[in-house]
C-alpha positions in Angstrom: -1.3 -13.9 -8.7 -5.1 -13.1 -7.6 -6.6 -13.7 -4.5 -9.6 -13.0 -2.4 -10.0 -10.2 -0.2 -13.0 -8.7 2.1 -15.2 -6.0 0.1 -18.3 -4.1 0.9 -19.1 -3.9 -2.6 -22.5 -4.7 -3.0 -23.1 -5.6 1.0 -26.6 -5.2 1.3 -28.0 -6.7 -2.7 -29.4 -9.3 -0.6 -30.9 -9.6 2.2 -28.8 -12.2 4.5 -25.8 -10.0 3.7 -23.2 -9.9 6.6 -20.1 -8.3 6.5 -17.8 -8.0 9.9 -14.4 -8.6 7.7 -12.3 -5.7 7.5 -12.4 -4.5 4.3 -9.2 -5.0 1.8 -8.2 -8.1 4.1 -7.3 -11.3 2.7 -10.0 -13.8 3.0 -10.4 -18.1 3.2 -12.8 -20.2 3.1 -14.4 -21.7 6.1 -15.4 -24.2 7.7 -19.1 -25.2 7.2 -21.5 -26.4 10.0 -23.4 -29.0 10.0 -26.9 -27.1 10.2 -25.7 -25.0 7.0 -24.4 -28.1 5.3 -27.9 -29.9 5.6 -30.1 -26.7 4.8 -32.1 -27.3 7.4 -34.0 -25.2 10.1 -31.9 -21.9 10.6 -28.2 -22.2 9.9 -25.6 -19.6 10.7 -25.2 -18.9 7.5 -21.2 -19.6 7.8 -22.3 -22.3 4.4 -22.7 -18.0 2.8 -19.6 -17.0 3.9 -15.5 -16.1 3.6 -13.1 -15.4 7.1 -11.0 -13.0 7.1 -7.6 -13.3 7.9 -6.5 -10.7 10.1 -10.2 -9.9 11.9 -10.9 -13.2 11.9 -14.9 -12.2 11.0 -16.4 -12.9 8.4 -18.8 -11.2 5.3 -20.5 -12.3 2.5 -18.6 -10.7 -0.2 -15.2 -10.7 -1.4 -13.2 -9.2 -4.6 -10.7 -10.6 -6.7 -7.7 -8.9 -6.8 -3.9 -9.2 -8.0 -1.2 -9.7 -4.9 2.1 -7.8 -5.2 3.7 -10.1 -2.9 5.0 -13.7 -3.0 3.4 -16.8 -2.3 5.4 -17.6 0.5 3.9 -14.4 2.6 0.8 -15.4 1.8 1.2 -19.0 2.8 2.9 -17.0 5.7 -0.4 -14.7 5.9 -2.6 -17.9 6.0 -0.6 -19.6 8.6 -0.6 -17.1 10.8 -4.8 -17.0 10.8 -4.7 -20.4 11.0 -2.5 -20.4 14.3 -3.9 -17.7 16.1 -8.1 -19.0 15.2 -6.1 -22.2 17.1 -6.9 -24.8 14.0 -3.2 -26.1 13.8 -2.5 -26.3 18.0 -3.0 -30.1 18.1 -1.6 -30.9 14.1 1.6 -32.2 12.8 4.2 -30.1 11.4 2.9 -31.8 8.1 -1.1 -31.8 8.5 -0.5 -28.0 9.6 1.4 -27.6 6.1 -1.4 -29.6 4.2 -3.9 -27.3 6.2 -2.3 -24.2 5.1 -1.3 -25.7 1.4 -5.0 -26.3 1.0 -6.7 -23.2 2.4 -4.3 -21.2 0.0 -4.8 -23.3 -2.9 -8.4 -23.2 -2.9 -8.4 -19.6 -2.5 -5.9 -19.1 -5.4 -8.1 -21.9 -7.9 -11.3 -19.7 -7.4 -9.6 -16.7 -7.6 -8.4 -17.1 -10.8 -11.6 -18.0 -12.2 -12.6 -14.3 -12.3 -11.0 -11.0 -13.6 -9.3 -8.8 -11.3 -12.4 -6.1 -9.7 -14.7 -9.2 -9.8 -16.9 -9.4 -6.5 -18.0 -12.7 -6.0 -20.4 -14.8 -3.2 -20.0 -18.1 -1.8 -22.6 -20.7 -0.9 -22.0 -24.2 0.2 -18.5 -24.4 -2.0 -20.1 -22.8 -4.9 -18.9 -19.2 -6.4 -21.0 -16.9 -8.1 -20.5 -13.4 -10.1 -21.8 -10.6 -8.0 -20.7 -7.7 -9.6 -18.1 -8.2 -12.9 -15.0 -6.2 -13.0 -15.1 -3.1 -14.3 -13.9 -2.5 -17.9 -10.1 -1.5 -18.3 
């Protein structure tokens, strides 16, 4: 299966690049304030962004890749993020299994979108080709 992780591949193309993710870890999507969302005034460009699991920082760029391990690691992988950022302290047993289900799932439906070496930006919800994979 492919999924999203932290790149520095082309970090810098544009010029409200960000990249404090560690690179090679896995990355989510985020949450989106309100100031991004509307497009208005300054945002903190969050809208721009993926969170990386482990660092929990974020960067503008991730890469499609294929993941040797099972979906329950990382459904594991994801919880654990999810726990220690403290989004699941006041949720069910079930809306922290929905939370999780749905952070993986959406990071698994755009990642399959793209070939495996594809980097890829986010903005508002929407994915776009920033470098294409490299011929095999």
């Amino acid at each position: 299966m492919k999924v999203l992780v932290a790149t520095e591949t082309t970090q810098g193309a544009r010029a409200d690049d960000y990249s404090w993710a560690t690179p090679g870890e896995l990355v989510m999507f985020g949450l989106i304030c309100a100031t991004d969302l509307r497009g208005v005034g300054r945002g903190c460009g969050c809208g721009r962004g993926f969170a990386g699991l482990h660092s929990e920082r974020a960067t503008t760029t991730a890469e499609v890749v294929e993941w040797g391990s099972s979906l329950d690691d990382l459904a594991l992988a994801f919880r654990d993020s999810l726990q220690r950022g403290g989004w699941l302290e006041s949720a069910t047993a079930e809306e922290a299994d929905d939370a999780v289900h749905s952070a993986v799932m959406e990071v698994l439906l755009v990642a399959d979108r793209y070939p495996a070496g594809t980097v890829i930006g986010t903005n508002l919800g929407n994915q776009y080709v920033r470098q294409e994979a490299a011929a095999r």
